[in-house]
C-alpha positions as CSV (number, residue, x, y, z in Angstrom):
1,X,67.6,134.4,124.1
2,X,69.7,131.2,123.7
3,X,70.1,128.6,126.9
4,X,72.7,128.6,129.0
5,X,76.1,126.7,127.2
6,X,76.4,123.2,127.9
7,X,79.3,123.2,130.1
8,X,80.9,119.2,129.4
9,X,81.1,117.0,126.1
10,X,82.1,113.6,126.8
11,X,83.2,111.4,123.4
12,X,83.0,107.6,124.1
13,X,85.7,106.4,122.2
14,X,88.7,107.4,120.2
15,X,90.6,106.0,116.9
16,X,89.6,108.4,113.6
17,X,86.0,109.0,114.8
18,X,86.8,110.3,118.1
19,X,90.0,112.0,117.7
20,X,88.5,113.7,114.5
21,X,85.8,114.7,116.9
22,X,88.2,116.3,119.5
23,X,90.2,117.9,117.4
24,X,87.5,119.8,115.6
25,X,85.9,120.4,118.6
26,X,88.8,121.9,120.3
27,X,89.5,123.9,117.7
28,X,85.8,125.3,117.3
29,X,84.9,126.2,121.0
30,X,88.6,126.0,122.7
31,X,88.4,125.5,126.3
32,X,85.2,126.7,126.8
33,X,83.1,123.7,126.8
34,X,85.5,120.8,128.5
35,X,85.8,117.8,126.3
36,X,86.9,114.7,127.4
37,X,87.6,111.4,125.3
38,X,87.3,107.9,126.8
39,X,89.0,104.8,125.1
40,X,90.8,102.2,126.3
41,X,94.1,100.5,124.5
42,X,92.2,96.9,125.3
43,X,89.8,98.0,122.3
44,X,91.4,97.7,118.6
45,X,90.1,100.0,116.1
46,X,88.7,99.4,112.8
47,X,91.3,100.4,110.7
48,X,89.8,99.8,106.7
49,X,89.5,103.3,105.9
50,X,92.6,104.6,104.5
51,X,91.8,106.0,101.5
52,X,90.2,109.1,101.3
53,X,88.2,111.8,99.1
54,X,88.9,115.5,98.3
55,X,86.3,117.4,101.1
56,X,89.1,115.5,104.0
57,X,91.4,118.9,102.7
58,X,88.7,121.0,103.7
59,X,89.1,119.1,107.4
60,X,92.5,119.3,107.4
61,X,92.4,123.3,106.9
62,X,90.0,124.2,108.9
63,X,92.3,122.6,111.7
64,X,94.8,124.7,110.6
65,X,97.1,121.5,109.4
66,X,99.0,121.9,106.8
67,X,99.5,119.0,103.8
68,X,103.4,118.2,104.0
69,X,102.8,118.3,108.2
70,X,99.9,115.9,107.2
71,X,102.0,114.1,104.9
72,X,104.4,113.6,106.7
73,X,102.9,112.4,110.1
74,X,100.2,109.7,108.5
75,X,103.0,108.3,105.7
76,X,100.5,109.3,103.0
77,X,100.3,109.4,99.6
78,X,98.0,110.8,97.0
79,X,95.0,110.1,95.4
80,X,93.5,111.0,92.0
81,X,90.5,108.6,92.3
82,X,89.9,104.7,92.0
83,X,91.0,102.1,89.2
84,X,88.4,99.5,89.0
85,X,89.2,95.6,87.6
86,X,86.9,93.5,86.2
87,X,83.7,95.5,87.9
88,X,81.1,95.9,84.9
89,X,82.4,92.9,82.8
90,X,85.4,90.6,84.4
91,X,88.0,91.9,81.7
92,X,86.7,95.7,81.5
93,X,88.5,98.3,83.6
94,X,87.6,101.7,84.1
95,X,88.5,104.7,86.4
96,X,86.4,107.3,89.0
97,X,88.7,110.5,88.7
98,X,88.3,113.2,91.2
99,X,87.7,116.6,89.1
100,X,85.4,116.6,85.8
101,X,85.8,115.8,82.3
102,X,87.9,117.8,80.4
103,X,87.1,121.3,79.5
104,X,83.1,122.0,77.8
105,X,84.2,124.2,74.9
106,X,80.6,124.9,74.2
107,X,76.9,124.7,75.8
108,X,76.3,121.5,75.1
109,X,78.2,119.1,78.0
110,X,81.4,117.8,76.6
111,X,80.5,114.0,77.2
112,X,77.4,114.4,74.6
113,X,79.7,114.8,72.1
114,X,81.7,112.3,73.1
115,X,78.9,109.8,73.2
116,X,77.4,111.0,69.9
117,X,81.3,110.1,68.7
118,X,80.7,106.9,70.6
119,X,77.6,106.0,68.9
120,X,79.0,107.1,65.3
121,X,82.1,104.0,66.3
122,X,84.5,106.2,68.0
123,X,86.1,103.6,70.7
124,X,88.2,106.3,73.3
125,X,87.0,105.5,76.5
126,X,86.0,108.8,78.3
127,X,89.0,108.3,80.9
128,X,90.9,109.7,78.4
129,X,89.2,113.1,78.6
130,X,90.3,113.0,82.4
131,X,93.3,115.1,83.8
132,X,93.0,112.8,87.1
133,X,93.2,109.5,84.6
134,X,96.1,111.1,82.4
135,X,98.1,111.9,85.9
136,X,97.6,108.3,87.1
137,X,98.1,106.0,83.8
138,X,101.8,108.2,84.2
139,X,102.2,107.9,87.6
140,X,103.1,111.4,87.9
141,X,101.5,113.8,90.3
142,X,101.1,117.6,91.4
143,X,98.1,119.9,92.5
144,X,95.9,121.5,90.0
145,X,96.8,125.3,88.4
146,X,94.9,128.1,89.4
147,X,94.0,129.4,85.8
148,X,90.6,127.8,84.6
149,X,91.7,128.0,81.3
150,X,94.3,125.1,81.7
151,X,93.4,121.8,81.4
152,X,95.7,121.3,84.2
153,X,93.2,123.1,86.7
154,X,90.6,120.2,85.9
155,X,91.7,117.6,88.6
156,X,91.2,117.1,92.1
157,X,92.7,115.4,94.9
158,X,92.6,113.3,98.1
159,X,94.7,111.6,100.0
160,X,95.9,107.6,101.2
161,X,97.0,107.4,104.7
162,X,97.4,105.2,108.0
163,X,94.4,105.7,109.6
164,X,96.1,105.0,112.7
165,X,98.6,107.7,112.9
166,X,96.0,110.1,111.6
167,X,94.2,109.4,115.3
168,X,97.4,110.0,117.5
169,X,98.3,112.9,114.9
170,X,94.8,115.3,116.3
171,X,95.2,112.8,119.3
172,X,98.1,115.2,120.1
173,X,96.6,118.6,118.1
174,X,93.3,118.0,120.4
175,X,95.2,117.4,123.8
176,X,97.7,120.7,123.4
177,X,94.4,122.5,122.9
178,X,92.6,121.3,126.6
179,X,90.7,118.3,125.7
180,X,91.4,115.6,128.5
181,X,92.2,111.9,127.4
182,X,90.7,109.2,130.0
183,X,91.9,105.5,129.8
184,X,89.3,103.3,130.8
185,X,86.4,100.4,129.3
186,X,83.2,101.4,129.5
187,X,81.0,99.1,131.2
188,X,77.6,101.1,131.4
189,X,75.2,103.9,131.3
190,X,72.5,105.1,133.0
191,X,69.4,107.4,131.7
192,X,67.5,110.0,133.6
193,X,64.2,108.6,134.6
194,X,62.4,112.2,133.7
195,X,64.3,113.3,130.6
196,X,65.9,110.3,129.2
197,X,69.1,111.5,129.2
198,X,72.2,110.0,130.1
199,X,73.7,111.8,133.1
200,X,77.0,109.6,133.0
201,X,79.3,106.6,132.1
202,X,80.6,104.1,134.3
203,X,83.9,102.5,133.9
204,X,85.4,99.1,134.7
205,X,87.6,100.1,137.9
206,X,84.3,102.1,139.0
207,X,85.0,105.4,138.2
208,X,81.7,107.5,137.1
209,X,82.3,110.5,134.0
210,X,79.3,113.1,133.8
211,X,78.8,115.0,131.0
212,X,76.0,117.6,129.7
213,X,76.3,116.2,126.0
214,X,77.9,112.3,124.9
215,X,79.0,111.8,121.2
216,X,79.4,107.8,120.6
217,X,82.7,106.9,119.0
218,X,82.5,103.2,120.1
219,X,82.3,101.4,116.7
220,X,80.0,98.6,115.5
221,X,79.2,98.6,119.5
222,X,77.1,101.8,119.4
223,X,77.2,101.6,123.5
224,X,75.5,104.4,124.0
225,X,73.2,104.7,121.3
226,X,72.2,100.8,120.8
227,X,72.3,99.6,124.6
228,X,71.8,102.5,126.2
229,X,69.3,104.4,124.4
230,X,68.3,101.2,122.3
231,X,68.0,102.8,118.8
232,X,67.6,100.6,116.0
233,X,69.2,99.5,113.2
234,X,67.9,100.3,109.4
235,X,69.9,97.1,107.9
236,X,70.5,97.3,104.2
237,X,72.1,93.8,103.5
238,X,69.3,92.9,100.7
239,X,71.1,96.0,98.5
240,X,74.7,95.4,100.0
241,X,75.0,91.6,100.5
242,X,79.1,92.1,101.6
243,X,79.0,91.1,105.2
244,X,82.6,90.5,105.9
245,X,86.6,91.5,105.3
246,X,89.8,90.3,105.6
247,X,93.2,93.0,105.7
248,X,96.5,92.6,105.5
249,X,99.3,94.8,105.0
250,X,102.3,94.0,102.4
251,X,105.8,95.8,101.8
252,X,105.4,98.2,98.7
253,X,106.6,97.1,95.3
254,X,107.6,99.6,92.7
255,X,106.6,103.1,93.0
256,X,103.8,104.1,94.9
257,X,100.6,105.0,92.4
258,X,98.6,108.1,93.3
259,X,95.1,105.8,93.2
260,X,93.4,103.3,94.9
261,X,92.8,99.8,93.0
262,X,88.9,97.5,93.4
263,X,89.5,94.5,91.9
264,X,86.5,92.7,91.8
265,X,86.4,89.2,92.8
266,X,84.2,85.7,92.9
267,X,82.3,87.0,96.1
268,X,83.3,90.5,96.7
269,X,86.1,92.9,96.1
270,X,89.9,93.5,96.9
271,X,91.4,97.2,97.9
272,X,94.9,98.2,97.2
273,X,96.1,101.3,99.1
274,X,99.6,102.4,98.8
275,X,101.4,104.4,101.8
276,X,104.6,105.2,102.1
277,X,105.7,102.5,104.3
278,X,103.5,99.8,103.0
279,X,100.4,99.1,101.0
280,X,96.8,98.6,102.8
281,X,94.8,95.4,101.2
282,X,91.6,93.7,101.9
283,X,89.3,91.6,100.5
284,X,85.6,92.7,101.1
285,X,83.0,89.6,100.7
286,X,79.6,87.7,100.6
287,X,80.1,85.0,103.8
288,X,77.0,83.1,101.6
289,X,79.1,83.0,99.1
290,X,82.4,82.5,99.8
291,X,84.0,81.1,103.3
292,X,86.7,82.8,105.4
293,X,89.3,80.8,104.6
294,X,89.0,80.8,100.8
295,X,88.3,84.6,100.9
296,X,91.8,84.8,103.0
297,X,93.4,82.8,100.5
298,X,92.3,84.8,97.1
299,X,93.4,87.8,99.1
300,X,96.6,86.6,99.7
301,X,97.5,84.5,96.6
302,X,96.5,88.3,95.0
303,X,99.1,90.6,96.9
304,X,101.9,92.1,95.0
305,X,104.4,91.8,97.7
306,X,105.2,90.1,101.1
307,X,102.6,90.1,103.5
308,X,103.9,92.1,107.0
309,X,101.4,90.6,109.1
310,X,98.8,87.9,109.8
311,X,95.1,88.0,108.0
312,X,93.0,90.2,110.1
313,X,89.1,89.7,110.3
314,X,86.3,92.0,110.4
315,X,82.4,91.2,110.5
316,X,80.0,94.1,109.8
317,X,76.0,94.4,108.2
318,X,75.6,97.4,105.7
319,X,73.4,99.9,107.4
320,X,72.3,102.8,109.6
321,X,70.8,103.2,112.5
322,X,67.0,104.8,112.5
323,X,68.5,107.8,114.2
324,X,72.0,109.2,114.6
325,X,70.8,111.3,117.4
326,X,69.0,110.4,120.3
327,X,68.3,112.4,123.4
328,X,72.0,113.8,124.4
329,X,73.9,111.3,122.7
330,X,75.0,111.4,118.9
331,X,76.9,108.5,117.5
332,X,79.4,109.9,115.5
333,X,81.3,107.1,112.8
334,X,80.6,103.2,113.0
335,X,78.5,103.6,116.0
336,X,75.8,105.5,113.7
337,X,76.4,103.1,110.6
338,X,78.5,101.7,108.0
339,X,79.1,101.5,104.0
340,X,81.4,99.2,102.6
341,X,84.4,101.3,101.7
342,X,84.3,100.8,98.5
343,X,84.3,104.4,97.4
344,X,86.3,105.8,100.3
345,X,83.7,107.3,102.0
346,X,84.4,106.3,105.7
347,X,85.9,109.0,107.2
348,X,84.0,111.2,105.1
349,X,81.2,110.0,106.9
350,X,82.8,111.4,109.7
351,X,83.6,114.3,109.2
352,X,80.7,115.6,107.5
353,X,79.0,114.6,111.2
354,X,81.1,116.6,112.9
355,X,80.2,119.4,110.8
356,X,76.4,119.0,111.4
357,X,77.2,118.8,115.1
358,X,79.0,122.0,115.3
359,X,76.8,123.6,113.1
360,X,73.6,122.2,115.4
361,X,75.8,122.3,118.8
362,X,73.0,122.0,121.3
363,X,72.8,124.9,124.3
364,X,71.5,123.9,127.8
365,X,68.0,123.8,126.8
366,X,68.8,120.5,124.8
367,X,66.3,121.8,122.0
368,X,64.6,118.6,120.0
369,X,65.5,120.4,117.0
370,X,68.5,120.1,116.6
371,X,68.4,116.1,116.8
372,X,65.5,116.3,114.2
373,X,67.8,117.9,111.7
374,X,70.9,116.3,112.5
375,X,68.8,112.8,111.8
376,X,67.1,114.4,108.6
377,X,70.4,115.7,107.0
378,X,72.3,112.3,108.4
379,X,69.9,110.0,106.6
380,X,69.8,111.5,103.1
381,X,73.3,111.7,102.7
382,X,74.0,107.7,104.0
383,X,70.9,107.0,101.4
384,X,72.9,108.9,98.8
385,X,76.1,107.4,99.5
386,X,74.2,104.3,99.7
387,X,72.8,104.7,96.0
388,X,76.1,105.0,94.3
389,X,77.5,102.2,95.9
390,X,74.6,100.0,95.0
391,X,75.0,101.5,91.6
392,X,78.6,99.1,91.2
393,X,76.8,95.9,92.5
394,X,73.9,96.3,90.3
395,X,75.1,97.1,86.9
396,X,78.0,94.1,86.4
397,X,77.4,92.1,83.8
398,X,79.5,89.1,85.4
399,X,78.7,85.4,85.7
400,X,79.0,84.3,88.9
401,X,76.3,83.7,91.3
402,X,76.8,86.4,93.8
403,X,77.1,88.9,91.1
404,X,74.1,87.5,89.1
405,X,72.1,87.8,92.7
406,X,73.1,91.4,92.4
407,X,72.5,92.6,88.8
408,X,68.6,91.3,89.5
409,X,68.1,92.9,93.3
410,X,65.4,95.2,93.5
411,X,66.9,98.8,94.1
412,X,66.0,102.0,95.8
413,X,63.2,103.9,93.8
414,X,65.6,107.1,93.7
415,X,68.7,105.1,92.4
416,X,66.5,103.4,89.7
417,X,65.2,106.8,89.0
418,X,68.2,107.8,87.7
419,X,69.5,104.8,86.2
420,X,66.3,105.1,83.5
421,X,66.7,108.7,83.1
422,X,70.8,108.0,81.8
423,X,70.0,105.0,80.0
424,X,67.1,106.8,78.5
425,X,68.6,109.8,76.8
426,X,72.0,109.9,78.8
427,X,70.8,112.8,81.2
428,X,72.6,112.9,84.6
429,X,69.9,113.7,87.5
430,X,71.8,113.5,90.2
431,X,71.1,116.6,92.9
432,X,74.0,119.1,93.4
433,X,74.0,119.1,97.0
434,X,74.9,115.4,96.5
435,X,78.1,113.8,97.7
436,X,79.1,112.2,94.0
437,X,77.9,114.9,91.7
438,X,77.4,114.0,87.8
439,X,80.4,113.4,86.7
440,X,81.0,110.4,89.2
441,X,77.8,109.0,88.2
442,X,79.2,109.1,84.6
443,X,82.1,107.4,85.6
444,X,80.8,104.6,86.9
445,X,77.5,104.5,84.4
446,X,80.4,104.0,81.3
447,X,82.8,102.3,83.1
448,X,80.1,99.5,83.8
449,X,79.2,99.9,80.0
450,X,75.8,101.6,80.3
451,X,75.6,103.2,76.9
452,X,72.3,105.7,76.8
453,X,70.5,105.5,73.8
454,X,70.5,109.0,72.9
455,X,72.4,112.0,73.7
456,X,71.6,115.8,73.8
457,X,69.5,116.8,70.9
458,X,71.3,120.0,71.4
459,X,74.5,118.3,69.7
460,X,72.8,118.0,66.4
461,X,71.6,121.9,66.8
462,X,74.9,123.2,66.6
463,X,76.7,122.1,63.6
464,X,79.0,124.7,63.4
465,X,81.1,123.3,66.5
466,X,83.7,120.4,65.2
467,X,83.4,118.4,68.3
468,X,85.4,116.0,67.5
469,X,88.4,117.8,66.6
470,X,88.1,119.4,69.8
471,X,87.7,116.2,71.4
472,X,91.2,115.0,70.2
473,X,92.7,118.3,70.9
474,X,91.6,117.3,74.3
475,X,93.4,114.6,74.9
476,X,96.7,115.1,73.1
477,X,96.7,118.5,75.5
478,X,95.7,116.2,78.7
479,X,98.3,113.6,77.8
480,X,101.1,116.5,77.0
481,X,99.9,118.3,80.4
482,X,100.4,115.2,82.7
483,X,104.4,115.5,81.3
484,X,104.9,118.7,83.1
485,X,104.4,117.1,86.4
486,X,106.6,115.6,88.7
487,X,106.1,111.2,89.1
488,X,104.3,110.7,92.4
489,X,107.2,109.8,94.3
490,X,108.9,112.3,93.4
491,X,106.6,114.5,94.8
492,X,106.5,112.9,97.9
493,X,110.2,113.1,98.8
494,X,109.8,116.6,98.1
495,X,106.8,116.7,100.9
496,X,108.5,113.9,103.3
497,X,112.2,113.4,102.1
498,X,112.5,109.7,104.3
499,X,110.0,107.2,104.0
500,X,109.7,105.6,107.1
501,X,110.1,101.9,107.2
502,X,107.8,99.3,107.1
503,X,105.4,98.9,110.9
């Protein structure tokens, strides 16, 4: 027989982390566990995450939200994947599309053939066999068919959005369904002498909140599960040497592209997010490598447009903590770790631990169990996540001395596991309950110029299949396809008729 319910949940904190929890929270268990989120408006909120990948429409729905409501209320846009400058060699350029690779027209995968055609001097980069890449390079838009047959049903989506209005947007959704907003700093936290446990927070004007259960939304600060519980810190800046940012938002220029833009740089890398109202940039960077100021400067001298605000600054050490869980506190977002969002990932993060929490909600009994799980499945997916990443960093092939520092890093047995088994006869390894499943892998493997040395032997077995008529069938159909689609813009007036202006 299960324990008695746990009757409060307090969230310390709110922005995307803590509203995100709310609202799913509210939604799962309505009013009958009382949940109550603390933040103060003296606190800013990290706001680098914008961009997005598909599973955040799998949020979204369960909530009950629909997209043009979404749309609408954030001043989104888009997103068929990421455009990547000067990443595996300073000229090269290549895309990560959400959705696969064409169409496989027979057993053998469809980019064997295409790098058996490769090998044989073929030079059409595999975006070209990408519905997501033949969308983008038009600037057109539109969501995928239902009819597997059509090339058009081969694409995904996400979104781009202001992270910002995403938090009042379930801000409100969470509130109309019971949970309670308190205003107010946290100061401290107590534990139970017997149990461990934190009984209750303490605010600055002296108020005291219990609670049966605490989920930390507090950031880099970790308040509850760093200085209150003092769980440690796994830090990871010997695979990801980044260490700071800069942001700044600038008017849009042009129509607004369904993708999000890395451009590597000296030190580090530059985002461009477009929105309706503006575009999101920010220079991610080595501080041994590069100082503030001259990072500020190569972000700005690199903007498309007007800058709407002043050079913002943000410090942070690639990582996780050694548990995610502790006692009856689980951090939930920055408080629990942080990747560099260079594959959008962020909010992600966050929702996928929401999911474990409501699928491991704990009872009265405050079973151990469900904190050992929560921490097992928490720490394979960051070391995934943190893999791919690592994957960009590793395999450039430019010449300046932060990049060279990170093309001869020693790297995680598991990532360099893979690595030899693509280079080696170009097989992807990569486990399917993985985040970035093979196709992503590929994307970034060729787009950083890893060529295996062999492909599928299977290729040569089947001679009776002209792959590379098919191949070029491909992508005149991919390239006719992307016609039939409205541009991206005009997709979006459709979904929110009046941009809003820029703020």
């Amino acid at each position: 027989m299960n324990g008695e319910m746990i009757r409060s949940i307090v969230i310390v904190g709110g922005g995307s982390a803590g509203w995100m929890t709310a609202a799913a929270l509210s939604n799962a268990v309505g009013r009958s566990i009382a949940v109550t989120v603390i933040e103060s408006d003296e606190i800013g909120t990290i706001g680098v995450g914008e961009a997005t990948i598909p599973p955040i429409k799998s949020f979204n729905a369960e909530l009950g939200i629909a997209e043009a409501d979404f749309i609408a209320a954030t001043r989104g846009s888009f997103k068929l994947g990421i455009e990547f400058v000067g990443w595996g060699a300073q000229s090269g350029r290549y895309f990560h599309p959400f959705g696969t690779y064409g169409a496989d027209f027979d057993r053998v995968s469809l980019y064997h053939y295409w790098l058996r055609e490769r090998l044989a001097g073929d030079t059409t980069p595999i975006d070209d066999y990408s519905m997501c890449w033949a969308l983008a390079r038009a600037n057109r838009f539109g969501p995928p068919v239902d009819n597997p047959r059509d090339v058009r049903s081969t694409h995904a989506y996400a979104y781009h959005f202001d992270a910002g209005l995403y938090a009042r947007f379930l801000r409100q959704y969470a509130e109309l369904r019971g949970v309670q907003r308190l205003e107010g700093k946290i100061v401290g936290a107590e534990r139970d002498g017997a149990t461990g446990n934190i009984p209750h927070v303490r605010l600055a004007d002296g108020r005291v909140i219990t609670g049966d259960f605490f989920v930390d939304c507090s950031g880099f600060r970790a308040l509850l599960l760093a200085d209150t519980l003092d769980v440690g810190f796994e830090d990871w800046s010997h695979w990801l040497p980044c260490n700071r940012a800069v942001a700044v938002p600038s008017a849009n220029s042009g129509p607004i592209t369904p993708y999000t833009r890395s451009t590597a740089r000296t030190a580090g890398w530059q985002w461009r997010i477009p929105l309706q109202h503006r575009q999101g940039n920010g220079h991610v960077y080595c501080a041994d490598f590069v100082s503030d100021d001259e990072a500020a400067a190569t972000l700005c001298e690199n903007l498309e447009s007007a800058p709407l605000a002043e050079p913002r600054f943000l410090k942070f050490t690639a990582g996780r903590r050694k548990q995610a869980w502790s006692h009856n506190c689980v951090s939930i977002g920055l408080a629990g770790g942080f990747l560099e969002p260079l594959e959008s990932t962020s909010l992600h993060l966050i929702q996928t631990s929401i999911e474990r929490l409501l699928r491991l909600l704990p009872d009265g009994r405050q079973d151990p169990l469900n904190a050992e799980e929560f921490n097992r499945a928490t720490a394979v997916e960051f070391d995934r996540i943190r893999d791919f990443i690592i994957l960009h960093y590793y395999t450039n092939t430019r010449p300046e001395p932060f990049w060279q520092a990170c093309a001869h890093m020693q790297i995680p047995d598991e990532l360099a596991y893979k690595i030899k088994h693509f280079m080696g006869s170009g097989r992807l390894v990569s486990p399917q309950d993985e985040l970035f499943r093979n196709p992503s892998w590929l994307a970034v493997y060729l787009g950083q110029g890893m060529t295996p040395q062999r492909y599928d032997t299977m290729a040569d077995a089947r001679p009776d299949v002209d792959a590379a008529s098919h191949l070029r069938k491909l992508r005149n159909m991919m390239s006719e396809a992307a016609k039939t689609y409205p541009t991206h813009d005009e997709y979006l007036g459709k979904l929110s008729p009046a941009p809003a202006a820029a703020g």
